[in-house]
N, C-alpha and C positions, 0 to 999 in steps of 0.2 A: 402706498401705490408703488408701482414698480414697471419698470419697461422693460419687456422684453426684445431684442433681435429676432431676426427669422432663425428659430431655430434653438433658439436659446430655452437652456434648461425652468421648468416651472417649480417654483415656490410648493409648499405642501398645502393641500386645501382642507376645506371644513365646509360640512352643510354638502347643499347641490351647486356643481362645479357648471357654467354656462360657458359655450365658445359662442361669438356673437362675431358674423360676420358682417363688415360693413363694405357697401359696392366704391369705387373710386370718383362715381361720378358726384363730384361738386362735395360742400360741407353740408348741405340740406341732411344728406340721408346721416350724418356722421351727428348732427344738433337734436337730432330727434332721438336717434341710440342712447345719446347719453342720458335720456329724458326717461329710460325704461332702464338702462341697465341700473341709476340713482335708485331706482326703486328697489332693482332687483337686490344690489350691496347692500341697501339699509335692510331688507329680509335677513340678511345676516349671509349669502350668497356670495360665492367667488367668481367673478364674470371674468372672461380672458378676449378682449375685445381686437381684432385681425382687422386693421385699419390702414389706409396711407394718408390721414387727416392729420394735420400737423396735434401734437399734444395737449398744446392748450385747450384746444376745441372740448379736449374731457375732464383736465386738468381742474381748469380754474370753476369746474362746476360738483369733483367728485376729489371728495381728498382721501382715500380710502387704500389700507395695505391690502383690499380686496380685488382692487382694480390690475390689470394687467394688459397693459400695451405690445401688440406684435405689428411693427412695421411692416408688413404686404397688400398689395394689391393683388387682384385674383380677377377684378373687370376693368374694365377702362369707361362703361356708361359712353355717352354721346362728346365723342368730339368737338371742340366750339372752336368754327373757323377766326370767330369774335365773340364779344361780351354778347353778340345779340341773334346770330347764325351756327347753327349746329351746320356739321361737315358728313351729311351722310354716307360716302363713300371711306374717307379718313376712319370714319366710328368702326364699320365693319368691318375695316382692315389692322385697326387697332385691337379688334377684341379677338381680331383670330391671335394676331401675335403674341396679345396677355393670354388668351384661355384657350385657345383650341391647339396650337404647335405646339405648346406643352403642357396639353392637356392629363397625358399620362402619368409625365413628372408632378402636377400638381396632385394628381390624389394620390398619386403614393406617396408626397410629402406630406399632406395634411393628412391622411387616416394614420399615419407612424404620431403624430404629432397630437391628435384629437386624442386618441390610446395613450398618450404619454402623459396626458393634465388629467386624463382620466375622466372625461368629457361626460355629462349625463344629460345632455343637451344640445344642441347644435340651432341657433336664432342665426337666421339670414335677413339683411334688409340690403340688396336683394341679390345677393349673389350667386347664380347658378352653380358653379360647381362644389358650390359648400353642400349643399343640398345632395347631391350624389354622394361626395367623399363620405357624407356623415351615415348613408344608407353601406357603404363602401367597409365600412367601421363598426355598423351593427349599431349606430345611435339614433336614438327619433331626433327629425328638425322639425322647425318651426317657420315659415318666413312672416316677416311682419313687412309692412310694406303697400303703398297704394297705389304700385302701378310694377311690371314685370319687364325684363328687357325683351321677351318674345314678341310681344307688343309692340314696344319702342322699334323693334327691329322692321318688324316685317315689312312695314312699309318702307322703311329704307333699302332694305334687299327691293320691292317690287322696283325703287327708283335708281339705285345704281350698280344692279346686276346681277343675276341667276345665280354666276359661279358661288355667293355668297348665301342661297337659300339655307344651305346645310347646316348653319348656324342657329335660326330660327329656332328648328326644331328639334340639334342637339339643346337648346335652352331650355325648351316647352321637357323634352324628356328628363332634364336632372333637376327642374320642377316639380314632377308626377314624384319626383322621391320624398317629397314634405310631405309631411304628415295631416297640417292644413296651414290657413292665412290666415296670419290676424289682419284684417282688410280696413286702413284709414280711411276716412271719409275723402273724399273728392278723387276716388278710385279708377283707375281705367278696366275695361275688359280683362279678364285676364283667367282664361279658357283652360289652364295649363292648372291650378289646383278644383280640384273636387270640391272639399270642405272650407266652410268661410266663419268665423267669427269677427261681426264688425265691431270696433272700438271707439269712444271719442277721441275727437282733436290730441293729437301726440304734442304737447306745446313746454319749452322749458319756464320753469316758475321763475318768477320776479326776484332782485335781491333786494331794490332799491324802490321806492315808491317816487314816481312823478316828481313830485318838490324835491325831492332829496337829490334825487340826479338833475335836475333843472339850477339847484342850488351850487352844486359840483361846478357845472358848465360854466355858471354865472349866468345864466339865461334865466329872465324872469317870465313870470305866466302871460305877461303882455305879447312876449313876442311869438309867432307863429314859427314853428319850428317843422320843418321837413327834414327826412333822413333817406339820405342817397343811399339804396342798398342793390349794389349791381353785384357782388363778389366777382369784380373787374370790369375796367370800364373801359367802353366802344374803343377801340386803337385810333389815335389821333386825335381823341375829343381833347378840350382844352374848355372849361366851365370857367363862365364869366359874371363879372356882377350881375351886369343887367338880366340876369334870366329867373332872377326872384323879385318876386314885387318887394316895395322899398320895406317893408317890416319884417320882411323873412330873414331867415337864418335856416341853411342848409349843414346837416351832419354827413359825412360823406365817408363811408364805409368802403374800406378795400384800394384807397387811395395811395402810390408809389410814393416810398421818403424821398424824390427827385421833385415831387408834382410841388408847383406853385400854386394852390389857390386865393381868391378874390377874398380880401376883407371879410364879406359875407356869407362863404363855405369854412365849415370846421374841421379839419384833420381830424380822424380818428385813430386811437391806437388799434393796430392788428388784432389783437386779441381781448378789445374792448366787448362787454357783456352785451351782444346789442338787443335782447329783450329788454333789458330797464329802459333802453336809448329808444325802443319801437314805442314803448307803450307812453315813455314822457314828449312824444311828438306829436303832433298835430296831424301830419298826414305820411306815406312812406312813396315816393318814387323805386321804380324797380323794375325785374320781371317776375314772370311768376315762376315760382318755385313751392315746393308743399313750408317748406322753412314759412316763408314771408307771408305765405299765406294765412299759416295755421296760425301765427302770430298775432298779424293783422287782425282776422278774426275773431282771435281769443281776446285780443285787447283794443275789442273793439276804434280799431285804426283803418281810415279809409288808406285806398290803395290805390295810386296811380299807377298804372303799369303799360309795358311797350311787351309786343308779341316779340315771340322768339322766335326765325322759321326753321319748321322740321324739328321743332320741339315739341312730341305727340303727348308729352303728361300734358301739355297746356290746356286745349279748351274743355279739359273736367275742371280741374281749378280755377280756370275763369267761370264758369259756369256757376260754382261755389259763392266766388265772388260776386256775382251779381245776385245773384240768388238773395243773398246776406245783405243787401244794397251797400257794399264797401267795393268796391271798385269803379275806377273812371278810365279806361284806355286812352292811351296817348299814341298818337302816330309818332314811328320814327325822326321822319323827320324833322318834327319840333320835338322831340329831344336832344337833337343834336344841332339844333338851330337856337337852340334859346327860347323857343317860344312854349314856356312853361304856366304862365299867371293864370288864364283862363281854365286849367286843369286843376291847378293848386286850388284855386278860388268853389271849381266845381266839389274838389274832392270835401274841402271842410262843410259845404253844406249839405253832406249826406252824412244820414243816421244809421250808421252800421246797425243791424239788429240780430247778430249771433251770439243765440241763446242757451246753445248745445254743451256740453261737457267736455273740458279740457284737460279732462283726466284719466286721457289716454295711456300715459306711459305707466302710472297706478293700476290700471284694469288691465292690461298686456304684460304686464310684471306679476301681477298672481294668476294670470293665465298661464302663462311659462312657467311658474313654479306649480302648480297645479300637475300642468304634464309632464314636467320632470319628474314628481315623485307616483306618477302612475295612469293620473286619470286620463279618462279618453275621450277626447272631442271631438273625433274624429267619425262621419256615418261611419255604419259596415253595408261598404260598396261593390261593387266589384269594379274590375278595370274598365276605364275608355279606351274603345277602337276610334280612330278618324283615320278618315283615307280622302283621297281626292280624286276627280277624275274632271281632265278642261271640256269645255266643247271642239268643235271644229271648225275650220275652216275648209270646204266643200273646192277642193282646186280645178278636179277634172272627177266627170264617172257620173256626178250629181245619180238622176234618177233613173240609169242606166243600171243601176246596182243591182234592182230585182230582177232584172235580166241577164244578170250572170259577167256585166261588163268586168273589165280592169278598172279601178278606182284608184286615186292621188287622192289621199286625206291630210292636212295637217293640223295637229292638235294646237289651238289655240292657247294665250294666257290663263283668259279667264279661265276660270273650274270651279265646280261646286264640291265642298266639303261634306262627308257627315262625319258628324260621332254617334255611336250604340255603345250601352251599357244595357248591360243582362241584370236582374235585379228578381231574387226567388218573391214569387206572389206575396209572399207574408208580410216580405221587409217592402215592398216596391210601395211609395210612398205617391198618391190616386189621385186625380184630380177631384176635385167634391162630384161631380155628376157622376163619373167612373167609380166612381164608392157608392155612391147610391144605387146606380144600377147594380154591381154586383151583390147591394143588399137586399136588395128587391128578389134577386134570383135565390139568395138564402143557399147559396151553393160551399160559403167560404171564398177563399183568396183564390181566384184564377187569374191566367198568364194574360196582360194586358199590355196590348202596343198601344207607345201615346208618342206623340211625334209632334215637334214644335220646327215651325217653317221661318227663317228670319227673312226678311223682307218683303209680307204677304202683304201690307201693305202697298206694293208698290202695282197690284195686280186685287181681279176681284175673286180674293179666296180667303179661305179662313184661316188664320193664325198657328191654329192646333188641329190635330184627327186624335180621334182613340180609339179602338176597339178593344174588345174582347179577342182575343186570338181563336176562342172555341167558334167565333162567325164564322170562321175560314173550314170548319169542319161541318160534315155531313155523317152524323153517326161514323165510323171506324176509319172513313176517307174523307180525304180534301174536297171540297166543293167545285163546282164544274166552272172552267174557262168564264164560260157565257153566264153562270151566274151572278161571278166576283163581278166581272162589267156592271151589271145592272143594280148591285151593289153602291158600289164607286158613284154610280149613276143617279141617285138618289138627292145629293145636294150638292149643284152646281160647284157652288163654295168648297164643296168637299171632294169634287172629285179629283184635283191635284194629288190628293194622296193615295191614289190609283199607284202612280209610278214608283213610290217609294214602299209603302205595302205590299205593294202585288211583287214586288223581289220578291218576300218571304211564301208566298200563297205557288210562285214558279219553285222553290228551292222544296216545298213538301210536294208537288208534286212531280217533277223529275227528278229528283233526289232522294225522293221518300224521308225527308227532314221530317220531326216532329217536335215543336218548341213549347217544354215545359216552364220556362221561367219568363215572367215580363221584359219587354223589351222597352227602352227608353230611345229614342232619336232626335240629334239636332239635325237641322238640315240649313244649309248656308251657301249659296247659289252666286256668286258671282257673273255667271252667262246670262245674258240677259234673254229673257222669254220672246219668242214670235219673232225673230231676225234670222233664223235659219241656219243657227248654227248649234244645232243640237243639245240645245238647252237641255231637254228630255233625256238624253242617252245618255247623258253627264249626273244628271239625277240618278239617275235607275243604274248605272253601275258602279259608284259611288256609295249608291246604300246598300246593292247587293256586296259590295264588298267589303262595306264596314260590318253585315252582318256575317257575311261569314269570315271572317276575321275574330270576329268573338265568341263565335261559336267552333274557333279550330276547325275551320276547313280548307284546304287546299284546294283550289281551283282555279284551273289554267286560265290567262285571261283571255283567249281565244274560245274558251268555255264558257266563260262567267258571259260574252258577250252574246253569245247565240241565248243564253237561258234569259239576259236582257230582253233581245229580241222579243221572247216570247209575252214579256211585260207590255210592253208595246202593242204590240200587233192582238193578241188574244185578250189583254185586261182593261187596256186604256184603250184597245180600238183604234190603235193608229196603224195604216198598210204599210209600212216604214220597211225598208230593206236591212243589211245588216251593217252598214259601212259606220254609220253614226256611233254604233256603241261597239265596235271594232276599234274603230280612230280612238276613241276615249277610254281604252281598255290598253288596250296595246301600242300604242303612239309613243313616241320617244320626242323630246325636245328637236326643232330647226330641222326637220326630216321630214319627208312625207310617206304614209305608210301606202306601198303598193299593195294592193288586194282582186283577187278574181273574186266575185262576188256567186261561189261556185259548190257549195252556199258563202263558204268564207274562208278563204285558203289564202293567204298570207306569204307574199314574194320576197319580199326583202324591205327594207328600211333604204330610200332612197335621199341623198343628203341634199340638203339647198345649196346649191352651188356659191361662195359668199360675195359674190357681183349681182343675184338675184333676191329678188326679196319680193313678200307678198303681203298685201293688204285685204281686208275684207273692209267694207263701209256699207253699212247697213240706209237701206232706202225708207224705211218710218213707216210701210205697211207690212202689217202683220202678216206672218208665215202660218200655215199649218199643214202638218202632213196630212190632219183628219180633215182638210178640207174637201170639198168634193172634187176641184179643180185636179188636183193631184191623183188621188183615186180615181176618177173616171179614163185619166192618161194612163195609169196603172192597167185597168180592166181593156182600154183600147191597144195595148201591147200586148197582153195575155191574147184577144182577141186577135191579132193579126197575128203572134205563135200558133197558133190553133190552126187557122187557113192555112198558114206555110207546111205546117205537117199535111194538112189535109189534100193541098196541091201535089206537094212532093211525094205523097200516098200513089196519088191519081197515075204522076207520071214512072212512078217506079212497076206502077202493074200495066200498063201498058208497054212500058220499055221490055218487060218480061215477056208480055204475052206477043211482042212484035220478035221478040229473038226467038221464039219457036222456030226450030229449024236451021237457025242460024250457027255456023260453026264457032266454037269461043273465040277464034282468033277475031274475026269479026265482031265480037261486042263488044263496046265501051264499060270493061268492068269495072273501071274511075269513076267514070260517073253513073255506074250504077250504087256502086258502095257510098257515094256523095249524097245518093237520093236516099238511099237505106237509114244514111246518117240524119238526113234532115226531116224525111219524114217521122222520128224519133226524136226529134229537138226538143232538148231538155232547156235548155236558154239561145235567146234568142240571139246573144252575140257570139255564139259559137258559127252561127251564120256570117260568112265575110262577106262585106258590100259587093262585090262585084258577082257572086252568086244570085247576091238578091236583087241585084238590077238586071242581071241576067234570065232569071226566072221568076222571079215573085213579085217585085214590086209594080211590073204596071196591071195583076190581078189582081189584087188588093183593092178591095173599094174606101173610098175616101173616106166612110162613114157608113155605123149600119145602127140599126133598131135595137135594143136590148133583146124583143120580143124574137127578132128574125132570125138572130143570132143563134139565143138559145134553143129553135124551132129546130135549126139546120146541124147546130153544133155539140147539143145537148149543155156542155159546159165550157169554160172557158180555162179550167186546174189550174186556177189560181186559191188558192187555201183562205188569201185573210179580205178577199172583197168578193164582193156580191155583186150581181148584174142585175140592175134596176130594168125589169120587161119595156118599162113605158119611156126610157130615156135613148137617146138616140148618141152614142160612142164615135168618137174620131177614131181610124183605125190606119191608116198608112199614115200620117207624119209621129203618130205613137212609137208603131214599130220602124220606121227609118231610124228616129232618132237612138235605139241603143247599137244598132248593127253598124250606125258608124259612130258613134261615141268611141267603143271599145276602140275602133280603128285609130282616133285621134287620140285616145289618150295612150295607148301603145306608144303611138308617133311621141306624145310631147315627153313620158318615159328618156325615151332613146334621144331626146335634143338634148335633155338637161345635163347628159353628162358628156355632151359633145365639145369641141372647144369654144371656148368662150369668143365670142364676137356681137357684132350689132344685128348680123344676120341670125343669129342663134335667137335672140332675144324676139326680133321681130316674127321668128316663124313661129316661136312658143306664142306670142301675144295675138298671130292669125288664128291659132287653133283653139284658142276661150275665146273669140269673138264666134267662127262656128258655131260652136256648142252653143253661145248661149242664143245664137239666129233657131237652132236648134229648136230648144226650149220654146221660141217666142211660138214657133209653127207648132207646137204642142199644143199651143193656148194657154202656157206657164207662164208668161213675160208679163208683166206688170208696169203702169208707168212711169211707176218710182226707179224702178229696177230701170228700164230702158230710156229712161233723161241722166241715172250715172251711166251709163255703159258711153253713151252720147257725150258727154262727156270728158271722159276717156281719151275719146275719139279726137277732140274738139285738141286738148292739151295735147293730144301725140302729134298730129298732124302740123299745129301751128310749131311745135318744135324742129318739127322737119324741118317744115318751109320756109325756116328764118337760120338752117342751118347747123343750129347747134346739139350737142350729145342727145339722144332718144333718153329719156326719164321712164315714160309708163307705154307700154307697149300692148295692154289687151287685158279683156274684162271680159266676164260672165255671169250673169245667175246663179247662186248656188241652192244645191241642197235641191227642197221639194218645188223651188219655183212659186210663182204666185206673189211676190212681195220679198220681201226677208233680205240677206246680203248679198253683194255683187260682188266678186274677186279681183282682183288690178294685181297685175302683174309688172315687174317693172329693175329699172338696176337699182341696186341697193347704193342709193348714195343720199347723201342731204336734202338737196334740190327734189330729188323723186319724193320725199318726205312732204317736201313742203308746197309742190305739188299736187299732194295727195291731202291737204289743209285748203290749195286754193279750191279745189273741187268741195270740199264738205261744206265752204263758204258760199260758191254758187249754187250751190242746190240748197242752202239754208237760202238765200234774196229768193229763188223760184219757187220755193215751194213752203218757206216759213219755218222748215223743220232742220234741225242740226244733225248732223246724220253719227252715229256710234263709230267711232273708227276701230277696227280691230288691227294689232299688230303685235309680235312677237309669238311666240310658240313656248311649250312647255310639255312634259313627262305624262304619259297616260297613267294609268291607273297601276297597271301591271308594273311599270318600272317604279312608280313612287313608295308601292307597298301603302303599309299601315302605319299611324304613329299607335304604339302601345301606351296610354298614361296609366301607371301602375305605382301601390306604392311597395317597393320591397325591402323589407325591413328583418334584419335579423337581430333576435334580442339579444341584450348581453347576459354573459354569463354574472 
């Protein structure tokens, strides 16, 4: 054996040469290396193993001139604020420091370095940038490993800060450069490799049997024997006799040469074997780790153990553990109280029963020697697209939009995911029914979309969709609009995958697309359904643009959104305007996107000023834009557009036939050219309220017949709703409400960037109470919606009245109305926070139901792009 320095010159090799990368976090991942690389040496193999695990760890298990030690860290894994608390802010600012600020310095040191030992292998457990460097270098890797740090991460980014996203999915991409996983049992997710081979338990072998180590200690079989195994224990613990029953005897692992223990605790040496020490024990106190677990397991040893928090490998491996009936959880606090007997006691009368094979690092050691000297275990795939796109949050414009209003959209956190992978018919690998069918047709391999939905469970639809892609055709063309509906239409359960198919069914027919290879899709939703915040638009462009992303297209996403649109409104049958899949398309984090809705022309990115902040809180009745409630306000706006042309017709040819005669200086050519304009009205909020209180609103009947309508008006030109003869339309608080929407959301525009004061704050919060009074006279208000708005009202007012700083100043309805979320507006500070909890709790005593809070913002679609998982591998010469 030999140790190398960073840097230091390598020994000459024989056989196949392995670099085996191991990650920093804890000695787990470092106890199981040596359990595969053992295997790999006795092959007769030169492993050169990139470690910051103290030496004994491989030493006293591997005595070989095979072995090769290089002192580096390349991750730093999860911070522990304590033996018992991981530091998720600490973690992501450690791993930027070890791997991302000198991200460049690292692979141009290790690709010089992997080329210099002359590397025919590159094993990661689990360090990302090993995995690049070694794609970097022209070598196949491998990681082995049963859990990934893009994983581990992301929920740390979601809990302590955006600026840290980038991390993520730099990981998830030097990921996509392994070749595949060999995947340990008690596994986490882990989305970022394609190909998986799983293994048994990775566990290191015994040296000593039971009696023999029992005999060593001097401990006889009588006594019950626990083994403290924390590798570091709780800061300030101090363990005392009384916390073992009177026949125990505690071994106590990872214990300070200063630490005084009790008669009845054992010092351990540092670099004591502790598999002989796991398996001659009776029971193991601990946390969980894959180490202790696989151990446990293997030698059949129950396991007390205490949760970790913000430790995300845990509940797979608890899982494991109970599963096996070897575990017994211990709260905290009586580990650290003493109050240990009642667990000890439970732990010995449980019958471990893992039966599985622990001869994990034996079957991963001729898998890696396997694909070092050529074979391929790898599918032939082609690359994953994922892109993202949030919902929104509806601030001002709501359903003014199809009327051509100004809109204030802000992209929400949530967002729904896809990945597409393209896959040629031959190799695209069928679900059993989709095999059948296409044998039944006796056609051969044709292009098959199969689409898997994750949380379909939580809603009544089905799991999976598939088609045939050739459904979407009509002999040499696309199938019509109205057919794909009635399609979609066919099984309840199935018609969700209206919005994500029917991308592809809009991209062949405005685009003249034609898609010869199967298509595969995840689809992973985050927004939650029926709350009104564009669950749907976050779907449909999100898949439109993970598919074209794989298929090399370019398209604007001010484009990508209108061909949404037409998803919507033409396939799924929703009247839906365009703001929804605008916002989620083109939306930028903590901004709101201004929009004329003209059809969709795009003003500027407006910033939240950072004294203001906004909330949505979701009222527990269901939204829908295909309700009728929504659509029928739709058709009664369309319907009062039609009158106002019709009037302003009426008065423009009389104004004419009265100025016969009349010299020009005498005629009102302003308000001729005003009437010319309006009897021509292409949206209705190009009309300014004081025209229309001037002229048109007290004409306007409050309501009229479908039948009488159509008798007098022929039609109503509105394209994606239809005018039921027999139903009777509201028709002036329809059209009021967008002709001064537009008006107020202009106004609240031009406050936000005014100077900041209480008055600033107050006039914004008048103008979404408005709107959503608005709303109510539409017939859109709900009483979910309208007890939080009250609400609202209730905490602004008693704030006044007692004198102190204004917190939430003004609420609205958003989106299509009808149920769904309410906006609150407010100063960005603690108190308005916690505020905005005391409200989710009163309307949870009224009404029984806990209401979704939404809050923070994130990147549309258009700015987050695509991740590419690819593997690109160049061979050696």
């Amino acid at each position: 054996m030999r140790i190398e320095d960073n840097g230091g010159e390598c020994a000459s090799i024989k056989h196949i040469v392995f670099a085996y990368y191991v990650t920093g976090h804890g000695f787990g991942h470092a106890t199981r290396v040596v359990e595969v690389v053992r295997n790999l040496i006795a092959a007769g193999h030169d492993v050169h193993v990139v470690t910051g695990a103290p030496d004994f760890v491989f030493t006293s298990e591997i005595q070989s001139p095979r072995l090769f030690l290089r002192r580096l860290v390349l991750d730093c894994g999860a911070v522990q604020a304590d033996a018992l608390t991981v530091d998720r802010l600490a973690s992501l600012q450690k791993y930027s420091e070890t791997a991302v600020q000198p991200r460049d310095s690292i692979l141009a040191t290790e690709v010089v370095w992997l080329n210099s030992i002359k590397a025919d292998l590159v094993v990661s457990d689990v360090v990302p940038v090993a995995c690049r460097a070694a794609a970097e270098a022209g070598i196949r890797s491998v990681c082995v490993t049963n859990f990934s740090w893009d994983f581990i991460y992301a929920e740390y980014v979601m809990a302590a800060g955006y600026h840290h996203r980038s991390i993520v999915w730099q990981i998830a991409e030097d990921y996509s450069h392994c070749e595949f996983l060999i995947r340990l049992p008690g596994y986490c997710p882990m989305p970022a490799f394609r190909d998986v081979i799983d293994v048994p338990l990775v566990v290191r072998r015994l040296h000593k049997s039971r009696k023999e180590v029992r005999k060593e200690l001097g401990i006889g079989e009588d006594v019950k024997l626990v083994i403290l195994n924390f590798g570091g224990q709780p800061a300030g613990w101090k363990l005392k006799e009384e916390y073992l029953p009177s026949d125990w005897l505690c071994l106590v692992c990872g214990a300070s040469d200063t630490q005084d223990l009790p008669p009845n605790f054992v010092k351990l040496p540092k670099d004591a074997y502790t598999p002989d020490l796991i398996a001659a024990s009776d029971c193991m106190l601990g946390k969980i780790g894959y180490g202790t677990v696989s151990e446990a397991l293997a030698y059949k040893l129950p396991f007390v153990f205490v949760r970790r928090d913000y430790f995300n490998e845990e509940p797979f491996l608890r899982n494991m553990l109970e599963f096996y009936q070897s575990g017994v959880e211990m709260i905290r606090r009586d580990l650290l109280t003493g109050h240990w007997k009642p667990y000890l006691e439970r732990a010995i009368s449980l019958k471990p029963c893992y039966e599985g094979g622990i001869n994990g690092g034996e079957v991963a050691a001729h898998i890696l020697q396997e694909t070092a000297i050529g074979k391929n275990y790898a599918s032939d795939k082609e690359d994953i697209f994922v892109t993202r796109a949030p919902g929104r949050l509806d601030v001002m414009g709501g359903i003014a939009d199809y009327s051509g209003s100004l809109v204030l959209q802000m992209p929400i956190k949530e967002a729904c995911h896809v990945a597409v992978q393209r896959n040629h018919p031959s190799k695209h690998r069928l679900w059993k029914h989709a095999l059948a069918r296409q044998n039944a047709k006796g056609q051969g391999p044709m292009p098959v979309l199969q689409i898997v939905s994750y949380g379909s469970e939580l809603s009544n639809r089905g799991p999976t969709f598939d088609m045939d892609l050739s459904d979407f055709m009509e002999g040499d063309q696309p199938i019509s609009y109205e057919k794909a509906k009635k399609y979609f239409a066919q099984d309840p359960s199935q018609k969700w995958a209206a919005y994500v198919a029917g991308t592809i069914l809009v991209l062949m027919k405005e685009l003249g697309l034609r898609f010869e290879d199967s298509i595969s899709m995840l689809v992973s939703s985050a927004v939650p359904e029926g709350k009104g915040v564009s669950s749907s638009a976050s779907v449909e462009v999100a898949s439109m643009s993970a598919i074209a992303a794989a298929h090399g297209l370019s398209i604007s996403p001010r484009d990508l959104s209108l061909l949404c649109q037409k998803v919507e409104n033409h396939i799924v049958g929703a009247p839906c305007g365009v703001m929804d899949q605008m916002t989620s398309a083109c939306g930028e984090a903590n901004k709101l996107l201004a929009m004329v809705c003209q059809p969709a022309e795009i003003i500027g990115l407006v910033a939240i000023p950072s004294h203001i902040r906004f909330w949505g809180i979701d009222s527990g009745i269901r939204h829908s834009v295909g309700g009728a409630d929504y659509g029928s306000v739709r058709i009664g706006a369309f319907m009062g557009r039609k009158m106002i042309k019709a009037i302003a017709s009426t008065r423009l040819s009389q104004s004419l036939s009265t100025a016969n005669g009349v010299s020009p200086d005498e005629l009102d050519n302003d308000g001729l050219e005003l009437l010319e304009i309006e009897a021509s009205l292409d949206y209705l909020c190009n009309l300014s309220p004081h025209r229309y209180e001037a002229l048109y609103g007290k004409l306007l009947p409050k309501s009229m017949l479908g039948e009488t309508f159509l008798e007098k008006y022929t039609d109503h030109g509105d394209t994606v709703t239809v005018i039921d003869k027999k139903r009777t339309y509201g028709v002036i608080a329809a059209t009021k409400h967008p002709v001064y929407e537009n008006f107020r959301v202009k106004a609240f525009k031009a406050l936000l960037t005014s100077e900041s004061s209480d008055e600033q704050l107050t006039a914004l919060g008048e103008l979404l109470y408005q709107c959503h009074y608005s709303y109510s006279a539409c017939g859109l208000g709900s009483d979910g919606t309208e007890r939080l708005v009250q609400l609202v009202q209730e905490m602004q007012h008693d704030k006044v009245s007692r004198g102190e700083d204004g917190t939430l100043y003004g609420a609205k309805i958003t989106g299509g109305g009808s149920g769904g979320t309410v906006c609150v507006i407010g100063r960005n500070s603690l108190r308005s926070s916690q505020h905005i909890l005391d409200i989710q709790q009163r309307y949870k005593s009224a009404t029984g139901y806990l209401p979704f809070i939404f809050e923070g913002s994130s990147p549309g679609a258009g700015k987050f792009g695509y991740l590419r998982i690819r593997r690109r591998i160049t061979p050696k010469s």
